[in-house]
C-alpha positions as CSV (number, residue, x, y, z in Angstrom):
1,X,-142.8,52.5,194.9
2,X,-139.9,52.4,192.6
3,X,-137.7,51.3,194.7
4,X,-139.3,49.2,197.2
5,X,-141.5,47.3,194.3
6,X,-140.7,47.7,191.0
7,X,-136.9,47.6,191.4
8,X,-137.3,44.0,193.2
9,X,-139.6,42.7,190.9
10,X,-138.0,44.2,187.6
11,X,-134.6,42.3,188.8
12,X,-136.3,39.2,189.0
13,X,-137.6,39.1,185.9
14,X,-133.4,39.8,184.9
15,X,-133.4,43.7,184.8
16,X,-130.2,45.4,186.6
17,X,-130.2,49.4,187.5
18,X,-131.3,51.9,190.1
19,X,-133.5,54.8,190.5
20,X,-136.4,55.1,187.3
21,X,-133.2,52.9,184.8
22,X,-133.2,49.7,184.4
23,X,-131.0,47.4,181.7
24,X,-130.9,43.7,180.4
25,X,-128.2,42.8,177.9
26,X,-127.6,39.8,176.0
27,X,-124.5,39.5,173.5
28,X,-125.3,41.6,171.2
29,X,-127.6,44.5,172.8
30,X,-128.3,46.5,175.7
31,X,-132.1,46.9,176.7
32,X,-133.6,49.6,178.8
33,X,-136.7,50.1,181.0
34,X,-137.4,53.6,181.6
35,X,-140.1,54.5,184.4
36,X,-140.6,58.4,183.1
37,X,-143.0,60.9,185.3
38,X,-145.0,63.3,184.2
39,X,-144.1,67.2,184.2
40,X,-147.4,67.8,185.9
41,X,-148.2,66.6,189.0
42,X,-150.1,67.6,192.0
43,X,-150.2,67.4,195.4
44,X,-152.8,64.3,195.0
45,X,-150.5,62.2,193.0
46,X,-148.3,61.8,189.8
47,X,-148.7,59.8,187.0
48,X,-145.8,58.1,185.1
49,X,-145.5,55.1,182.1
50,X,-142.7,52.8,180.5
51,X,-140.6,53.9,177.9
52,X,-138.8,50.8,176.1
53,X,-135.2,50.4,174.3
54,X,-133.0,48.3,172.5
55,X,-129.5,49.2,171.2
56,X,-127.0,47.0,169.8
57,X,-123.5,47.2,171.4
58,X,-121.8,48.0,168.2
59,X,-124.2,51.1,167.9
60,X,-124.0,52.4,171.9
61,X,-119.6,52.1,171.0
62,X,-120.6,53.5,168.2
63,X,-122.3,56.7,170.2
64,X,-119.5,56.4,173.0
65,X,-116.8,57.5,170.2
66,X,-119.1,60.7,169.3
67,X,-120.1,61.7,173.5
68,X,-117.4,59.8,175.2
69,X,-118.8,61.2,178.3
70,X,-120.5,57.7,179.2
71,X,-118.8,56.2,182.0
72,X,-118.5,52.9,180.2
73,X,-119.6,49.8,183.0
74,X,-122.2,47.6,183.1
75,X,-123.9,49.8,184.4
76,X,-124.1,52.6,182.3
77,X,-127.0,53.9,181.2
78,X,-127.7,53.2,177.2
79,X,-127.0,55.9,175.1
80,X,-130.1,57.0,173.1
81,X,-131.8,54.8,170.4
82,X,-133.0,57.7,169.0
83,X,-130.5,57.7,166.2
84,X,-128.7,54.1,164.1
85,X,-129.9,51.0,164.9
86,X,-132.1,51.4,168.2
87,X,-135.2,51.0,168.8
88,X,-138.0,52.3,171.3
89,X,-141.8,52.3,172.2
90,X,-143.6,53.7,175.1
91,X,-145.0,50.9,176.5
92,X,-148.6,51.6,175.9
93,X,-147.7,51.2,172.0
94,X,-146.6,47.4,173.2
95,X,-149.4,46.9,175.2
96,X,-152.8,45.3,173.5
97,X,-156.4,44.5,173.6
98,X,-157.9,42.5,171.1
99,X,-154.2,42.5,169.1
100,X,-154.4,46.5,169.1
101,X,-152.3,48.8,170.9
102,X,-153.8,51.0,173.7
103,X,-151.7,53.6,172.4
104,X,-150.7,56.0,175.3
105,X,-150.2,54.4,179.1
106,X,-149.6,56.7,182.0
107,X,-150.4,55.3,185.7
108,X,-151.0,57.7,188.5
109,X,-149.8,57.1,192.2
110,X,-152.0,58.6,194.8
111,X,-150.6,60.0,198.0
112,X,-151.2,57.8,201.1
113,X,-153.2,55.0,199.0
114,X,-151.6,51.7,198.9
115,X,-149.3,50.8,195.4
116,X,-148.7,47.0,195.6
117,X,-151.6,46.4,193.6
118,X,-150.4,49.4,191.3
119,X,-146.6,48.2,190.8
120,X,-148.5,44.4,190.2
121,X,-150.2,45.8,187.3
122,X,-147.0,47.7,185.8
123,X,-144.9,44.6,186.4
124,X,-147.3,42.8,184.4
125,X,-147.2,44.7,181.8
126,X,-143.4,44.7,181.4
127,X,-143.8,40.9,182.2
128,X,-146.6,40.1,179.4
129,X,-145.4,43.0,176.6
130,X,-142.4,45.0,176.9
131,X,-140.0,41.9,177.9
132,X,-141.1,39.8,174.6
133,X,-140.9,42.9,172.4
134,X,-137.4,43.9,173.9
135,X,-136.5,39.9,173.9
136,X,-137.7,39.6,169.7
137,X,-135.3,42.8,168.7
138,X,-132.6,41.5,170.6
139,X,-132.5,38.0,169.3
């Protein structure tokens, strides 16, 4: 589903990456989509959620100096915004009803059931909450 949905439709919405990473940069930061599985799973299905990041530049160089061990392209993955100046929400804390979070977000993905409708709804929510949160912290 990843790769055959969410991949396509996170690039056109201006995302770059592979596998369950994907970026967006602007001048001044790097932002991350992170599609994050759940330890548990069964042979039924697996559930997974967004995790969301922003980093400034001057804070992932930053990190690079303490753990060069980032190959440094556009395509490397962000270091953590766990420490300085990043930022990050699951994406359940971005997504609202009534102008309140939903608090946590996990989707499951059954075995042998159809997901376009599934990665439609995931899209959207990148689309409609994550995007303009990343978009405000990067501006």
């Amino acid at each position: 589903m990843v790769d055959s949905n969410l991949a396509p439709g996170l690039r056109a919405l201006g995302f770059f990456g592979v596998g369950r990473r994907f970026r967006i940069e602007s001048n001044l930061h790097w932002g991350e989509i992170v599609v994050e599985q759940a330890r548990s799973f069964t042979a039924r299905g697996v559930r997974f959620t967004v995790n969301v990041g922003v980093i400034s530049r001057d804070e992932w160089n930053q990190q690079l100096r303490v753990r060069p061990y980032y190959p440094v392209s556009k395509a490397a993955p962000a270091p953590t915004t766990d420490t300085g100046t990043g930022w990050e929400a699951p994406i359940g804390e971005l997504v609202t009803v009534a102008g309140y979070p939903i608090g946590e977000l996990w989707w499951e993905l059954e075995v042998g059931r159809p997901f376009d409708s599934l990665a439609r709804e995931v899209l959207s929510a990148v689309r409609e909450f994550a995007l303009p949160a990343m978009r405000n912290r990067m501006s």
